[in-house]
Structures are given as C-alpha cells and as structure tokens.
C-alpha positions, -999 to +999 in steps of 0.1 A: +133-167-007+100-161-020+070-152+005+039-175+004+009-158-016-013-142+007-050-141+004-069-108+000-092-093+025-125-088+009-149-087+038-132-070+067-109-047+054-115-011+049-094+021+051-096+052+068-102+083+044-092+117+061-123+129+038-152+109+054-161+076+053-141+043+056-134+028+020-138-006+014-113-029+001-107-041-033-109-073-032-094-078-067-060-071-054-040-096-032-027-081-003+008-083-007+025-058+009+050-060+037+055-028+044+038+008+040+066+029+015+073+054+043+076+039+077+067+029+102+030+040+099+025+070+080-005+095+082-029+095+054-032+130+039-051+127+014-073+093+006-080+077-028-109+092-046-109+079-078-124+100-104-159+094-122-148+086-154-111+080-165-107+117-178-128+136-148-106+153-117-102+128-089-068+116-067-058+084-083-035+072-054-031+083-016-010+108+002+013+100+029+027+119+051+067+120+044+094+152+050+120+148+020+145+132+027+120+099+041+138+068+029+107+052+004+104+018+002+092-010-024+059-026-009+057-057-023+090-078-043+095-071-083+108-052-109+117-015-112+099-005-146+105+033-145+125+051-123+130+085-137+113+123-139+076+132-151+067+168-154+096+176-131+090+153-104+110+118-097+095+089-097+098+052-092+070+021-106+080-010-092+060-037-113+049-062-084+057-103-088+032-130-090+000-105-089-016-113-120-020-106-154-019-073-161+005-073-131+003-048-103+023-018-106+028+008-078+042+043-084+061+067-058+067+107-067+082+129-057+109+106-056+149+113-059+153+075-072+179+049-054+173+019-085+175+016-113+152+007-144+151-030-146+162-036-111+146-064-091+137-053-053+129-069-024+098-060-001+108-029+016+138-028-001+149+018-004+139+023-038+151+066-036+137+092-011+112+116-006+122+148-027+106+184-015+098+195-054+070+182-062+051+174-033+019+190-031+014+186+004+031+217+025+051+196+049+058+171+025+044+137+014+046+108-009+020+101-032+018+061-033-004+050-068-015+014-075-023+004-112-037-027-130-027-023-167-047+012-173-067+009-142-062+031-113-063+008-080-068+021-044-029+014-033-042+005+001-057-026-011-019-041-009-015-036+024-031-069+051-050-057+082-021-057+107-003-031+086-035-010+081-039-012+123-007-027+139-022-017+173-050-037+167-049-059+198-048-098+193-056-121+218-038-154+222-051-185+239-035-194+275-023-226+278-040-246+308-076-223+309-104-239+291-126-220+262-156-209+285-188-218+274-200-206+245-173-192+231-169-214+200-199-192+186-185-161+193-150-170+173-146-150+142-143-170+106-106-180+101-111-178+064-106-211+051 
C-alpha cells in the first residue's frame, strides 16, 4: 500500500551541521522519508557542504554515524538502480517513487549490498550493511547522498521534522479544558 504524498517543509525545517550553523531545508525536495538509513537516530558526523562549483572539493552527502555491520535501510519506497562497488567501496542507489522528474535518487557506501539491481524496496526495507572498507570515518559511518538527475541534494531534506527531532515534545489538547484566552493567536500555521 502506497503512503500518501507528503508535503515538504520549506519554512521550519533546518538541520543541524556538526560544522556550524543550522542548514536550511530544500524545499525542492518532498519529504518522503520514513526512516533515517541507520537507525534509530544516528549522529551526524559530517554535514552536507556542497561544493562551490560542480568540480570544486566539497561533501556532497552527510556522514552518519554507523559500525559495520549496521543494517542500512532504504529511506523512502522505489527502485534499486545500482547496487554494486565504486573505487572499491559497495554501494547501493535506490531511485525514489513518485518524487518527480528527474526522480530522487539516494546513494549508501560503504555498503556490502543485500538487493539487487532492479529490485523494488519498501521504506526502510535492509538494502545491505555498513562495510568497514571504505568508511572514512575511524569508527565507522555511512555516507547517505541525495541526487536530482546531476544535482547533488542535501539528503536531509527527505527526512519530516519528527524524524529530524523525535524528542521534539507535542502537546495534545485535553478533552473537557477550554482553549484559554488568547490562545488561538498564539497557535502555529497548520500549513494548509
């Protein structure tokens, strides 16, 4: 059963980069993920820095903390489109459904791959584990990559605010005590 689209966050959302600043969202991609790739809520090691120009140094993805052997998981339902080695190191792209033309694509390395090319995954469906060759983190990571066509993407993006923060607290109306006074102005926009 398919999930029902989901609208991006354009003006709340921003991520936190373990190199300075929050980044904000991009609020061409939808957030469709249901799941971060290494669970339950991994440690950003290294943030997206995309570089100045397409051929300048940079760090076209994020970092997550991940030992090998860390189960990785599909983000978002589609299509396995490569699920083999670069330069030495595995690696899995899972072309995401329903996210536009050029389609989304995210990419997972080091990764010892679970699927195979042309295989169609579920949200947080294993797609192969973390392998310890290749990482370039010392106590091993994943590096998660988002692209758009030929268009490095900040792989965050995919993921809605209560991912991002699930101890975010939320409070919930109780039944039988009135809104006090007031309060209607003080309710954040739903959105629609």
């Amino acid at each position: 059963m398919a999930s029902p689209p989901v609208r991006a966050e354009t003006v709340t959302k921003s991520f936190p980069d373990p190199s300075g600043p929050s980044v904000p969202a991009d609020p061409s991609v939808p957030a469709v993920a249901r799941s971060w790739p290494v669970a339950p809520h991994p440690t950003v090691v290294r943030g997206w820095a995309p570089p100045a120009t397409p051929y300048r140094p940079g760090h076209r993805g994020v970092d997550l903390a991940a030992p090998p052997g860390t189960p990785v998981r599909a983000v978002a339902a589609g299509r396995v489109t490569f699920a083999g080695r670069v330069a030495g190191k595995g690696v899995v792209s899972v072309t995401a459904a329903d996210t536009g033309e050029p389609p989304l694509r995210t990419t997972y390395e080091p990764v010892r791959a679970s699927v195979e090319k042309g295989t169609e995954v579920a949200a947080g469906e294993v797609v192969g584990t973390v392998e310890a060759a290749g990482s370039h983190c010392p106590a091993g990571c994943l590096h998660w990559g988002l692209r758009r066509g030929e268009t490095y993407l900040n792989p965050l993006s995919l993921l809605p605010p209560w991912l991002l923060n699930p101890h975010r607290p939320v409070l919930l109306p109780v039944l039988g005590v009135p809104i006090p006074a007031g309060a209607e102005d003080r309710r954040p926009p739903t959105g629609d």
